[in-house]
C-alpha positions as YAML, in Angstrom:
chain: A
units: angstrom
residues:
- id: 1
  name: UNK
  ca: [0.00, 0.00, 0.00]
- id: 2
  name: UNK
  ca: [1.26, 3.64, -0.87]
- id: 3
  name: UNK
  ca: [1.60, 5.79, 1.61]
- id: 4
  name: UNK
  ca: [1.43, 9.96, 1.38]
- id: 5
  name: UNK
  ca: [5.19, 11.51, 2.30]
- id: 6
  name: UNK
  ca: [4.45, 14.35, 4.53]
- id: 7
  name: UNK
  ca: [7.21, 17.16, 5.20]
- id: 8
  name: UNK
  ca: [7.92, 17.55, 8.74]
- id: 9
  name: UNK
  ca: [5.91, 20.61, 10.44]
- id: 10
  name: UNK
  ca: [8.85, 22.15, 11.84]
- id: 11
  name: UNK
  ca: [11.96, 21.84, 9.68]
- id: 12
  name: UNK
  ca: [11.69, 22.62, 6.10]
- id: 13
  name: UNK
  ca: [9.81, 25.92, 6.90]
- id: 14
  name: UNK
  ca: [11.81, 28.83, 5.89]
- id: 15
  name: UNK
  ca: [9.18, 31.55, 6.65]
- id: 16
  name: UNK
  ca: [9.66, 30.28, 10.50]
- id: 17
  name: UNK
  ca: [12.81, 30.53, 10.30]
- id: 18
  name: UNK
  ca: [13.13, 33.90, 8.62]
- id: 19
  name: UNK
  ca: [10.24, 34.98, 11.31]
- id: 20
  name: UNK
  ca: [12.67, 34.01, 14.50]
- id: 21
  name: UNK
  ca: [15.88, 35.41, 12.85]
- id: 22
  name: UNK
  ca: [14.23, 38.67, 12.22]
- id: 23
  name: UNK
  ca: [12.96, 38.59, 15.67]
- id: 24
  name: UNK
  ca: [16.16, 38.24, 17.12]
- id: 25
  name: UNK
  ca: [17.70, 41.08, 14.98]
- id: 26
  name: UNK
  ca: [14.88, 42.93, 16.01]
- id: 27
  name: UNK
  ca: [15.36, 42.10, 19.66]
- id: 28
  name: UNK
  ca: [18.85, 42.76, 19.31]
- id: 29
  name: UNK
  ca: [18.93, 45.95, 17.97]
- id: 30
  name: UNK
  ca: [16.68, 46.88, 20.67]
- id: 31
  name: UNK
  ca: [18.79, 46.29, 23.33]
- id: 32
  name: UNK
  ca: [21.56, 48.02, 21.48]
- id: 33
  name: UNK
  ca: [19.33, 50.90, 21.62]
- id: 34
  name: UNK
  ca: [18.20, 51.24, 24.93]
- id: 35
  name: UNK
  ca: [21.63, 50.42, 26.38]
- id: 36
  name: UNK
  ca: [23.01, 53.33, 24.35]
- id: 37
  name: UNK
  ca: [19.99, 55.92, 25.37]
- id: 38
  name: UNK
  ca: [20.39, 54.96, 29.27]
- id: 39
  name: UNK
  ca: [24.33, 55.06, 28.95]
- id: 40
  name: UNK
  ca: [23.51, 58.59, 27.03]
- id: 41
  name: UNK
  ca: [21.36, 59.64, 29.70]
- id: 42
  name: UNK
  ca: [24.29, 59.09, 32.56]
- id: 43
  name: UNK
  ca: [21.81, 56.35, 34.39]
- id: 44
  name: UNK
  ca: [25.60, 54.12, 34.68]
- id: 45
  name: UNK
  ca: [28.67, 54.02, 33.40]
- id: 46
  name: UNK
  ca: [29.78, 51.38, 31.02]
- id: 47
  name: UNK
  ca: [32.64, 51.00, 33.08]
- id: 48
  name: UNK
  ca: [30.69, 49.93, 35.68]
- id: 49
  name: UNK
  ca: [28.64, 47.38, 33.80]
- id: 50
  name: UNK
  ca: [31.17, 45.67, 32.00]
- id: 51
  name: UNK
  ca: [29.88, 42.46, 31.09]
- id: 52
  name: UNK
  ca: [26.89, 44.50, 29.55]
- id: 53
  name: UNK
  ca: [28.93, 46.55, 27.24]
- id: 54
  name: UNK
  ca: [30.89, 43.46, 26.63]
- id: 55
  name: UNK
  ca: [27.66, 42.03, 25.66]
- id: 56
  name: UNK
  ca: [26.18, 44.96, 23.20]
- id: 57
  name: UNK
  ca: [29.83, 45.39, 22.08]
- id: 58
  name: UNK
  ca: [29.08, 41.78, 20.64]
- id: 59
  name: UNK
  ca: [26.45, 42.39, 19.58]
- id: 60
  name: UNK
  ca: [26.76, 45.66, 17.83]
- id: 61
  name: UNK
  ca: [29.53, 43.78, 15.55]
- id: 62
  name: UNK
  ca: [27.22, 40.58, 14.95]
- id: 63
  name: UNK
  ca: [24.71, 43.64, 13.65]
- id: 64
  name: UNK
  ca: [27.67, 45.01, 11.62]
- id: 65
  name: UNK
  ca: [29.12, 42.00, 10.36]
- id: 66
  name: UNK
  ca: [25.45, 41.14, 9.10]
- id: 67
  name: UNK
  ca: [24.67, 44.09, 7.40]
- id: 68
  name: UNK
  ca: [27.92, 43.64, 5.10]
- id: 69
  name: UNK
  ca: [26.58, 40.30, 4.73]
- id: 70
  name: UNK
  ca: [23.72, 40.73, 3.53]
- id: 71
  name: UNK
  ca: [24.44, 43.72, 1.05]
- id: 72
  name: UNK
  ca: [27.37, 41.62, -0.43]
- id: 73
  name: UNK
  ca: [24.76, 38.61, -1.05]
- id: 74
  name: UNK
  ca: [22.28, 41.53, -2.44]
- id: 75
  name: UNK
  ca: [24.86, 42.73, -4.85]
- id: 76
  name: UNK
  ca: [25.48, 39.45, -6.52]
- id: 77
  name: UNK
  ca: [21.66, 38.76, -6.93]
- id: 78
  name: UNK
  ca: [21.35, 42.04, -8.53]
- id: 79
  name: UNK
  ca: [19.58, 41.36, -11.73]
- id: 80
  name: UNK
  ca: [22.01, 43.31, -14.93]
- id: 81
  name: UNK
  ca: [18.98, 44.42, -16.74]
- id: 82
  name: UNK
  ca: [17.39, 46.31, -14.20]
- id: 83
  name: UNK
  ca: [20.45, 47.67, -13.68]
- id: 84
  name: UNK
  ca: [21.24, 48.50, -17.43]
- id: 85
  name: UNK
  ca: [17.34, 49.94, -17.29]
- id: 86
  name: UNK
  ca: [17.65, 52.44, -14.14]
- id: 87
  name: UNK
  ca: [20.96, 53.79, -15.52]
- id: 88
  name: UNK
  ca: [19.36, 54.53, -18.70]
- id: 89
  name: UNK
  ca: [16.58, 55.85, -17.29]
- id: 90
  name: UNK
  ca: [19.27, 58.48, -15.26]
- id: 91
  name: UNK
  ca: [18.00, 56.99, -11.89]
...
């Protein structure tokens, strides 16, 4: 008897996994922010909370490192034609 192959609910699901990595970028440049608006603010000293600037120092260059990433992979899909059409069009 035949049976039906179904894919597994979790793995094989790239919109899940696109949906937790952007939530963790998301996350992440959150706490980037609000540790640089209460160090702005003078509410402590990143000297005194070391393993916290440690922590958005790390994180601040997984941000960086990502965004070269990702416009280096943008740059090769760019598509020649639309490129060839913008520049004609003096955009």
């Amino acid at each position: 008897m035949a049976s039906v192959h179904m894919p597994h609910p979790i793995r094989n699901h790239p919109a899940a996994t696109r949906a937790a990595l952007d939530a963790f970028w998301a996350l992440a440049i959150g706490l980037i922010a609000a540790y640089a608006f209460f160090a702005a603010l003078g509410a402590f000293s990143p000297g005194d909370v070391l393993g916290v600037t440690i922590g958005v120092g790390i994180l601040v260059a997984l941000c960086a490192l990502r965004v070269w990433i990702e416009r280096k992979h943008a740059e090769a899909q760019r598509d020649p034609r639309l490129v060839h059409a913008r520049e004609r069009r003096g955009f």
